[in-house]
C-alpha positions in Angstrom: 44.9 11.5 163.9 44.0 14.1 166.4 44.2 14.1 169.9 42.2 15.2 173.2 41.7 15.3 176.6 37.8 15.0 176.2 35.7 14.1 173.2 32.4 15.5 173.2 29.8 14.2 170.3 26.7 16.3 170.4 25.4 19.8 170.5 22.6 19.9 172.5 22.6 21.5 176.5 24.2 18.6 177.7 26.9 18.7 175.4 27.9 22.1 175.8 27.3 22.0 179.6 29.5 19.0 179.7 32.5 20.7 177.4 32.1 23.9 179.2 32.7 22.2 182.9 35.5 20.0 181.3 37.6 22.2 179.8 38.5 24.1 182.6 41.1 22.0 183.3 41.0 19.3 179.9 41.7 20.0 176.5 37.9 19.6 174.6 37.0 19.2 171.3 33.2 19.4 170.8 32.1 17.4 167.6 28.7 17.6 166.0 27.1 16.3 162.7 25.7 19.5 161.4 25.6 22.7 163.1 25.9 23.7 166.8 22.6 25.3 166.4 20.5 22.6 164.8 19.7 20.6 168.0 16.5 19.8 169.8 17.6 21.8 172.9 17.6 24.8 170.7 14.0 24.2 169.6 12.9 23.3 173.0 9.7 25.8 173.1 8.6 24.5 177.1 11.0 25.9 179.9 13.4 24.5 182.5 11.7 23.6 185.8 13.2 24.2 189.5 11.6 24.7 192.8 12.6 28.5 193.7 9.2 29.9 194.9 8.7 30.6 198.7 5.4 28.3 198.1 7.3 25.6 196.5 9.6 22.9 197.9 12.3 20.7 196.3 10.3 17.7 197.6 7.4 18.7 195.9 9.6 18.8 192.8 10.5 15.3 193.5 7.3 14.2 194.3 5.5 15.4 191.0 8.8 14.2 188.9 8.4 10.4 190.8 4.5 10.7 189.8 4.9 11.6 186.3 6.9 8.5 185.9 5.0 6.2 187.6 7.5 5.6 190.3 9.5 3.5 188.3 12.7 6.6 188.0 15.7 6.2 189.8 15.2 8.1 193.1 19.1 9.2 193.6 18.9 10.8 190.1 15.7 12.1 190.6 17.0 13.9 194.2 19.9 15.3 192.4 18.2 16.8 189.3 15.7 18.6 192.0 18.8 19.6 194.5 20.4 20.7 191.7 18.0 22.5 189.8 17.9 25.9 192.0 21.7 26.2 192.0 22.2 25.6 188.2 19.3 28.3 187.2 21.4 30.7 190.1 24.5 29.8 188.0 22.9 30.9 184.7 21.4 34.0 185.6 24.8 35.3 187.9 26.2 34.3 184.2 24.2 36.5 182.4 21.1 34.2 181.4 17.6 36.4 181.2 14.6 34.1 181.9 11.1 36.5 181.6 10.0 38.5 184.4 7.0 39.3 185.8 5.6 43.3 185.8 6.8 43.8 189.4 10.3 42.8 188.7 10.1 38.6 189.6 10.5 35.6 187.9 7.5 34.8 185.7 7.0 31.2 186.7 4.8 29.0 185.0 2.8 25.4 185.2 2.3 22.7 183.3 1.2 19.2 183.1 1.6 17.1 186.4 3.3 19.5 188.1 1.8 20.9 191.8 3.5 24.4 192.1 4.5 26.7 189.5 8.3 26.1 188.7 8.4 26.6 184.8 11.2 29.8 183.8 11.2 30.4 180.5 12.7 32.7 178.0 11.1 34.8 175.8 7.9 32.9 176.0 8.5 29.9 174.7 12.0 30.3 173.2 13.5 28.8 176.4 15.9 26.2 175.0 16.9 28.6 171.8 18.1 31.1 174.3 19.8 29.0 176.7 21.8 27.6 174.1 22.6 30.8 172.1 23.8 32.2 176.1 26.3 28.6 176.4 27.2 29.0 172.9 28.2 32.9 173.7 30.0 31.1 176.9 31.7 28.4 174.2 32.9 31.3 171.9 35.2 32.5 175.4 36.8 28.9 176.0 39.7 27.1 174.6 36.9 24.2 173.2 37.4 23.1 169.8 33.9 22.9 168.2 34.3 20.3 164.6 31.1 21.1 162.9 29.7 18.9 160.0 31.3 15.9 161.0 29.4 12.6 161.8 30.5 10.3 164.5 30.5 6.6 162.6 32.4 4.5 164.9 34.0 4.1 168.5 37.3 3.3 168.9 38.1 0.8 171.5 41.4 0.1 173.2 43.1 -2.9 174.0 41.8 -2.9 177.3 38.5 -2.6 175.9 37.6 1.1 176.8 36.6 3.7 174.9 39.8 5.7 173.0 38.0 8.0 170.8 35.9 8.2 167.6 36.0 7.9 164.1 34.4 11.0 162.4 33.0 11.3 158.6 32.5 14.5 156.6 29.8 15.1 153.5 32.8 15.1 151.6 33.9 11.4 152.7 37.1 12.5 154.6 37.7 10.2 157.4 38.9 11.6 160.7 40.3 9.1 163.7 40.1 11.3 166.9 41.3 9.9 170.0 41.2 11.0 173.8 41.4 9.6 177.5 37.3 10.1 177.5 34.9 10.1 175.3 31.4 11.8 175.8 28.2 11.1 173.7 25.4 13.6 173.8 23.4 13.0 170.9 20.0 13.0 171.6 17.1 10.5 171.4 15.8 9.0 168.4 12.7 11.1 167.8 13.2 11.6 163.4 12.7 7.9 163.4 8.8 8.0 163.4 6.7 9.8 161.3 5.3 12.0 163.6 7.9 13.9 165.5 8.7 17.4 167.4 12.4 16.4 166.8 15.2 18.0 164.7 15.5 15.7 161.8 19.5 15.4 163.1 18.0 13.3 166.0 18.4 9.7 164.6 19.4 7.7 167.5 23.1 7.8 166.1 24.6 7.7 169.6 22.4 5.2 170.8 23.6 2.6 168.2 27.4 4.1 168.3 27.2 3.2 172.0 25.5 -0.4 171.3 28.1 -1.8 168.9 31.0 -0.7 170.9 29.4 -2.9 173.8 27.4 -0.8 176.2 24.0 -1.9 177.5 21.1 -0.1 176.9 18.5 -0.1 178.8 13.8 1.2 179.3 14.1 2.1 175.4 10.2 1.0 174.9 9.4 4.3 177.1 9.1 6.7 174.4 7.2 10.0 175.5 4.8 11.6 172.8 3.7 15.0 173.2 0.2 15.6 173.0 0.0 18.7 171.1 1.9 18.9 167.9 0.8 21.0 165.3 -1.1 18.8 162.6 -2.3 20.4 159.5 -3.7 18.4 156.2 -2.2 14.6 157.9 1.2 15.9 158.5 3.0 17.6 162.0 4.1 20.6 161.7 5.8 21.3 164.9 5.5 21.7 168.8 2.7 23.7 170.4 4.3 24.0 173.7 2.6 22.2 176.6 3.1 26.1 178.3 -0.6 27.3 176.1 -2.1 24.6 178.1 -0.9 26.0 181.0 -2.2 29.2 180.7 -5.7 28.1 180.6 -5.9 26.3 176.8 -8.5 23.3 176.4 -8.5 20.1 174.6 -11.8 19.9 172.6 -13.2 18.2 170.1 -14.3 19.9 166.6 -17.6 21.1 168.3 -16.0 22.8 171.1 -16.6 19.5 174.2 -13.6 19.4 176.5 -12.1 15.8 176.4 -10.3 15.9 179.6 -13.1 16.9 182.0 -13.3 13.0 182.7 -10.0 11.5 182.6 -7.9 13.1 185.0 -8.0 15.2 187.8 -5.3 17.7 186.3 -7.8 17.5 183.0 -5.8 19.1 180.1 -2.4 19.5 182.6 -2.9 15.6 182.9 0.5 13.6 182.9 1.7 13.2 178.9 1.3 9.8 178.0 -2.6 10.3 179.6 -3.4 13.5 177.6 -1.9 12.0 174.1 -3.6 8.4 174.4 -6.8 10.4 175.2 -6.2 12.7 172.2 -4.9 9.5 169.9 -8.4 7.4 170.8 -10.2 10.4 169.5 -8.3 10.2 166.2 -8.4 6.8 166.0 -12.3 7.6 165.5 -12.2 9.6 163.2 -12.9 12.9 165.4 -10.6 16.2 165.1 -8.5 17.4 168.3 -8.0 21.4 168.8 -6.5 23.4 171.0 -8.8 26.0 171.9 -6.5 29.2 172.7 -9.6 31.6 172.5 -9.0 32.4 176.2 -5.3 33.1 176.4 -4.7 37.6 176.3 -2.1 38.3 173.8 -1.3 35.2 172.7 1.1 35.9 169.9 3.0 38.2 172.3 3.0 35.0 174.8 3.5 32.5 172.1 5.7 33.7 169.2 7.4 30.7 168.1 4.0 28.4 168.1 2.5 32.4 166.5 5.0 32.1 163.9 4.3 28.2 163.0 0.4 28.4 163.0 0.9 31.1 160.4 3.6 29.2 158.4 1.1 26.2 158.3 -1.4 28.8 156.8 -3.7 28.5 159.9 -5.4 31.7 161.1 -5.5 32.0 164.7 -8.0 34.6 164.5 -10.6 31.4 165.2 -9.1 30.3 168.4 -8.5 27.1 167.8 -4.9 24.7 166.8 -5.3 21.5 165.4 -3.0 19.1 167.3 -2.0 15.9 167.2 0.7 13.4 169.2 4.1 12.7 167.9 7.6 11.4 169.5 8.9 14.2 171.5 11.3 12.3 173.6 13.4 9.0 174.6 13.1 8.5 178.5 15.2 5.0 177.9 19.0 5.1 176.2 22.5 3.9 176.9 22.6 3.2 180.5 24.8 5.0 182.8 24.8 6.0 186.7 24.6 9.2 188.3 27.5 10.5 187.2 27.5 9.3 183.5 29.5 6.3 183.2 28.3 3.5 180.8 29.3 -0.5 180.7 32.3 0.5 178.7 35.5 2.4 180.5 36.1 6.1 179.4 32.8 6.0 177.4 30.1 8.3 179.2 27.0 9.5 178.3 24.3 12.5 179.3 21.1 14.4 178.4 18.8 12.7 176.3 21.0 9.4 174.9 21.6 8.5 178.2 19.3 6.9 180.8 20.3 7.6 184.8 16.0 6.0 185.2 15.8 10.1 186.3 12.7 10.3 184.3 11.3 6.8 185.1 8.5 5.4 182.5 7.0 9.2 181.4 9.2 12.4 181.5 7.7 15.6 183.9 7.3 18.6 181.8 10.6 21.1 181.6 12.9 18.2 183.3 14.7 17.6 180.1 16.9 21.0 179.3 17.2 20.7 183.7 18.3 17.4 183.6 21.0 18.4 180.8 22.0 21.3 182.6 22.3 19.2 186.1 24.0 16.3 184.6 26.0 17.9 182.5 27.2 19.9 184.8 28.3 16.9 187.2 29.9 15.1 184.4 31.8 17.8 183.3 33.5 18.3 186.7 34.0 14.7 187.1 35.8 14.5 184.0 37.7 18.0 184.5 39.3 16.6 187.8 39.9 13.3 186.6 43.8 12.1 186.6 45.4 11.9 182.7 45.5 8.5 181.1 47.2 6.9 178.7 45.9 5.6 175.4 45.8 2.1 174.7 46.9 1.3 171.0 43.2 0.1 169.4 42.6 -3.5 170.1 41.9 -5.1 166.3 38.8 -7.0 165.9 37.0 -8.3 162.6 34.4 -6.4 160.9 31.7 -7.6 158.0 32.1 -6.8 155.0 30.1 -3.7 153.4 28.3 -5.6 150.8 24.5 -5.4 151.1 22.0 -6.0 149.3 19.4 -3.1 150.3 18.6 -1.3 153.7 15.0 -0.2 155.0 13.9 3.6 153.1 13.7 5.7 156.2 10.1 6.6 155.5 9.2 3.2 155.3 10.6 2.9 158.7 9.0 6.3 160.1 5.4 4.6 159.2 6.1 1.3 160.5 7.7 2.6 164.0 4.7 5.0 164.2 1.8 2.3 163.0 3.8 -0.3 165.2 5.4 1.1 168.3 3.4 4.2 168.5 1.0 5.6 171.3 -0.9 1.9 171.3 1.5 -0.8 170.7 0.7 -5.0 170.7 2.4 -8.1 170.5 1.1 -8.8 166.6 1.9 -5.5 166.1 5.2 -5.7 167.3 6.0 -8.6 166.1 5.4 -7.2 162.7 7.8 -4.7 163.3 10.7 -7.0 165.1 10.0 -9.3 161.7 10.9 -6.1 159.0 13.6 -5.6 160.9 15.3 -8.7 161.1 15.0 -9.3 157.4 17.9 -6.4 157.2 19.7 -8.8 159.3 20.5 -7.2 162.7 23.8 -9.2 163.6 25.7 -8.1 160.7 24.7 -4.4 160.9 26.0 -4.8 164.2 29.3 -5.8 163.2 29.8 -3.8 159.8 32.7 -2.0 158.9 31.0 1.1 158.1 33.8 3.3 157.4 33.7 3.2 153.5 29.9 3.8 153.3 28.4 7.9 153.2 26.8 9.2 156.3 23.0 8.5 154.7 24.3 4.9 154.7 25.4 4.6 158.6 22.5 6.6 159.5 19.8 4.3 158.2 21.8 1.4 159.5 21.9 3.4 163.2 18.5 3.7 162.8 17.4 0.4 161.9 19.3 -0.8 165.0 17.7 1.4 167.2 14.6 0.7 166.0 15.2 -2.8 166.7 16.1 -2.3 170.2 12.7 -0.5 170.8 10.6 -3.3 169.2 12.3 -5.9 171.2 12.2 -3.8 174.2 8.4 -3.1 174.0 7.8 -6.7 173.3 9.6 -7.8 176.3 7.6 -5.3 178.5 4.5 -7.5 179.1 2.4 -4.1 180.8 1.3 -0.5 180.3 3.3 1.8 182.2 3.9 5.2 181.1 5.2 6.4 177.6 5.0 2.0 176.7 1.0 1.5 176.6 -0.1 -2.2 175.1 -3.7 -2.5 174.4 -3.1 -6.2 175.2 -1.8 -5.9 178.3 -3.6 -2.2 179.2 -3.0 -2.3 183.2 0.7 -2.0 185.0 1.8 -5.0 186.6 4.0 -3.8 189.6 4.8 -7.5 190.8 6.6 -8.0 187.7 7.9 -4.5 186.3 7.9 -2.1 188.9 11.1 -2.9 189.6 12.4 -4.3 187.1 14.2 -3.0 183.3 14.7 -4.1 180.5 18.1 -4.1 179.4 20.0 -5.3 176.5 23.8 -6.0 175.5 25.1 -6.4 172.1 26.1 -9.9 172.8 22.4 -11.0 173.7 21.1 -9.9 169.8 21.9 -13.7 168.9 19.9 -15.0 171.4 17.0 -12.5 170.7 16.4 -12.4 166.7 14.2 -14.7 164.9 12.0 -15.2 167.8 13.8 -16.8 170.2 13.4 -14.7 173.2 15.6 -14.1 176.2 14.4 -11.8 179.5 16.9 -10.9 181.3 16.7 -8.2 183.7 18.0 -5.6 186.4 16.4 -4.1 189.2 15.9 -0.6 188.7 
C-alpha cells in the first residue's frame, strides 16, 4: 500500500493544475492510465478564452458564455471562470507560457463561434492545449509530484465513514496497487471514445465518471453532450478536429456545389453556437448532401493551421482545392459527477474538475475555448483548497459485499460506439432511446454496479465503465422531455423553460433500481 497527501487520477490541464497548486504544501502523487501526454487537453487545437482586450469586458465574457448555454449554467461558476480567466493567462505567461503574437508585438487574439469580442490566445496556431501542457508538464518535472504512468484507476476506496480513502490502481501487467490518501482527486475527462464519431483521445472512456458513480456520488446534465461541427471526415470515417479557429478566420460551411448553409440559420452564420452549426450540418447529411469547409479564403493557411495542415495531408486530402470535408462527432461532456464551485462531490474527500466534473459552468452547450480555461480556473481553486486544507486521518476501509466476476458476455465497444451515435447522437427520440436504455440493460446494469472488478484486465473494467456511462446518458436523455442545447429530441424539438430551465437531471447509484426495466423515476434539483 502507498500513501499520500493528495491523489490525483488524470492527466489532462486540470489534473496537472490541480497537482501543481496542491503540492505546495501536500504530498501528490499524480496517476494516469497511459501517458501524461496522451490526453485530450494536449490535442486541444482551439485556444483558451479570457477577456483582456481594452474593447472587451468580463461581462461580455459572461454574457456570451450564459448564451452559448442557453442560460441554463450555473452563474457563480460562470462569474468565476470569467474573473478568473485574465489572472490565470497573467500567471502563465509571468511563468514562462508563449501564446502567438501579433506583428507589432501584442497578443494575437482570435474569435470564434458565439463569442462577441475577440478573446481567443492560442499557441502556435492551433497547438494551444499541446503547448500548455508541455509548459505544466516542464512545471511538473520541477515539483516533488509523483507522476504513476500506465496505471488504471479500477476502484475507489471508501472509508468507514463513507468518504473517499484512495484508489485501487491496475497495471497492463495485472499488478494491483491500493493507494490511499486524505483526498482523492478525479480528472479524467469526458466520455467522448464511446461513440463512433469522436475528436477525443481514445483514453477518454468515461472511466472517472463510472469510478465516481459506484462509490456513491451523483451525477448530474449527462444528456448534454456537445458535438463539434467540423471534424475531419474522409471515406465514412472522422479523422480528427478541424479547429472551430479556420471558421473564425473567415472559413464557410457549404455544400458540395459551393452554397453557404448558414446564411439562414443564424445571425452569427458559420460562428453560430455548436449544437446550431452541427445539427445544421447533421440534417444536410442526413440527406445525403456532402459538408465542406471551404478554406479558399484563409492567406497561409498551413502556416496558420499546421496541426489541421498536417491531418488533411495524413487523410490523403489535397488542400490545394480549398475545400475540408467535415462532419460532427462528440467533442465534449458538458454534464458529469456533480460538484460545487470548489470541486467537492456527494462523497467526503472525493473531488472532481475539468471535464468529469460538472460545476453547470457550461450550462446545456459549452462556449468555444471555455474548456482548457475552465481547467486552468478550477483547477487552480481546487488545488489551493486542498493545499491549505488541515491533515486527516484515514479511516480503515469500511467492508462491503461485491458480485461475483462471473459473466456471461459484455457489449463489444464498437457495437456500443454505433448504437450511442445512431441512438443518442446529434438527433435523439424516445423510441430511439429506448432502444438504447433496452441493450443496455440486458448487460444487467445493477450488478455491473456492484462487481468486484479487481480480478478482471483493464479492457474488462473499461467496457463495464463504459457501458455504465452510457447508461446514465440514455436514461438522462430520456428523462429530459425538451431540446436545449448539446440534448436536441426531434420529438420534443422546442425548449420547455417552465419545466427544465431550472431544473437537472440528476442521478444516484441507489436510484438505478428504481430506473431499469422501464420503471421510471424523475427526480430532480434546481440548477
Amino acid at each position: 500500500m502507498v500513501k499520500a497527501g493528495i491523489i490525483v487520477i488524470g492527466s489532462g490541464i486540470a489534473a496537472l493544475k490541480t497537482a501543481l497548486e496542491a503540492s505546495k504544501h501536500k504530498h501528490v502523487i499524480l496517476i494516469t492510465k497511459s501517458k501524461i501526454r496522451h490526453s485530450n487537453s494536449y490535442l486541444a487545437q482551439g485556444g483558451i478564452a479570457a477577456a483582456i482586450s481594452d474593447r472587451d469586458r468580463v461581462s461580455y465574457h459572461k454574457k456570451d458564455t450564459l448564451e452559448a448555454g442557453q442560460r441554463y449554467n450555473k452563474e457563480k461558476a460562470v462569474e468565476i471562470l470569467v474573473e478568473e480567466a485574465p489572472s490565470v493567462i497573467a500567471e502563465l505567461i509571468r511563468s514562462g507560457m508563449q501564446f502567438d503574437h501579433d506583428h507589432d508585438g501584442t497578443l494575437m487574439l482570435g474569435m470564434e463561434g458565439a463569442h462577441s469580442e475577440r478573446r481567443i490566445l492560442h499557441s502556435h496556431g492551433d497547438s494551444t492545449g499541446k503547448y500548455i501542457m508541455e509548459h505544466l508538464i516542464g512545471c511538473l518535472k520541477n515539483s516533488l509530484i509523483t507522476v504513476v504512468e500506465n496505471a488504471a484507476a479500477v476502484e475507489l476506496i471508501i472509508g468507514k465513514d463513507d468518504s473517499c480513502i484512495g484508489v485501487k490502481t491496475l497495471d497492463k501487467a495485472g499488478k494491483l496497487v491500493t493507494y490511499h490518501a486524505e483526498r482523492t482527486v478525479l480528472a479524467t475527462g469526458g466520455c467522448g471514445s464511446l461513440y463512433h464519431f469522436t475528436s477525443n483521445s481514445q483514453t477518454v472512456s468515461g472511466d472517472g465518471i463510472a469510478l465516481a458513480f459506484k462509490a456513491g456520488a451523483k451525477v448530474r446534465d449527462m444528456e448534454f453532450i456537445q458535438f463539434h461541427p467540423t471534424l475531419l471526415f474522409i471515406n465514412g470515417k472522422a479523422e480528427g478536429l478541424v479547429s472551430e479557429a479556420v471558421r473564425g478566420d473567415g472559413a464557410t460551411l457549404v455544400t458540395e456545389m459551393g452554397r453557404p448553409i448558414m446564411e439562414d440559420v443564424h445571425a452569427m452564420k458559420d460562428l453560430a453556437p455548436r449544437h446550431i452549426v452541427a445539427q445544421t450540418i447533421f440534417s444536410y447529411l442526413q440527406r445525403g448532401e456532402k459538408v465542406f469547409l471551404d478554406i479558399s479564403m484563409i492567406k497561409d493557411f498551413k502556416k496558420r493551421f499546421p496541426t489541421v495542415s498536417s491531418l488533411c495531408e495524413k487523410s490523403g486530402l489535397d488542400l490545394k482545392f480549398g475545400k475540408i470535408p467535415v462532419a460532427p462527432g462528440n467533442h465534449f461532456l458538458m454534464g458529469g459527477i456533480e460538484v460545487d464551485e470548489w470541486g467537492r462531490t456527494s462523497v467526503p474527500s472525493l473531488y472532481a474538475v475539468g471535464e468529469v466534473a460538472c460545476t453547470g459552468v457550461h450550462g446545456a452547450n459549452r462556449l468555444a475555448s471555455n474548456s482548457l480555461l475552465e481547467g486552468l480556473v478550477f483547477g487552480n481553486a481546487l488545488g489551493q483548497l486542498l493545499a491549505n486544507m488541515p491533515a486527516r486521518s484515514i479511516p480503515e476501509e469500511k467492508e462491503q459485499s461485491k458480485d461475483s466476476c462471473h459473466f456471461t458476455f459484455l457489449p463489444d465497444l464498437a457495437t456500443l460506439q454505433e448504437k450511442l451515435m445512431n441512438e443518442a447522437g446529434i438527433v435523439r427520440n424516445e423510441a430511439g432511446l429506448t432502444r438504447l436504455k433496452d441493450y443496455l440493460e440486458t448487460f444487467n446494469i445493477e450488478k455491473l454496479l456492484h462487481m468486484e472488478v479487481t480480478a478482471l484486465s483493464i479492457k474488462e473494467i473499461t467496457i463495464i465503465n463504459a457501458t455504465i456511462v452510457a447508461w446514465l446518458i440514455a436514461e438522462s436523455a430520456l428523462t429530459r422531455t425538451e431540446s436545449r442545447g448539446g440534448h436536441f429530441r426531434s420529438d420534443y424539438p422546442s425548449e420547455d423553460d417552465s419545466q427544465w430551465l431550472e431544473n437537472s437531471v440528476i442521478l444516484a447509484c441507489t436510484d438505478v433500481k428504481n430506473r431499469v426495466k422501464g420503471r421510471r423515476l424523475y427526480e430532480y434539483i434546481e440548477a
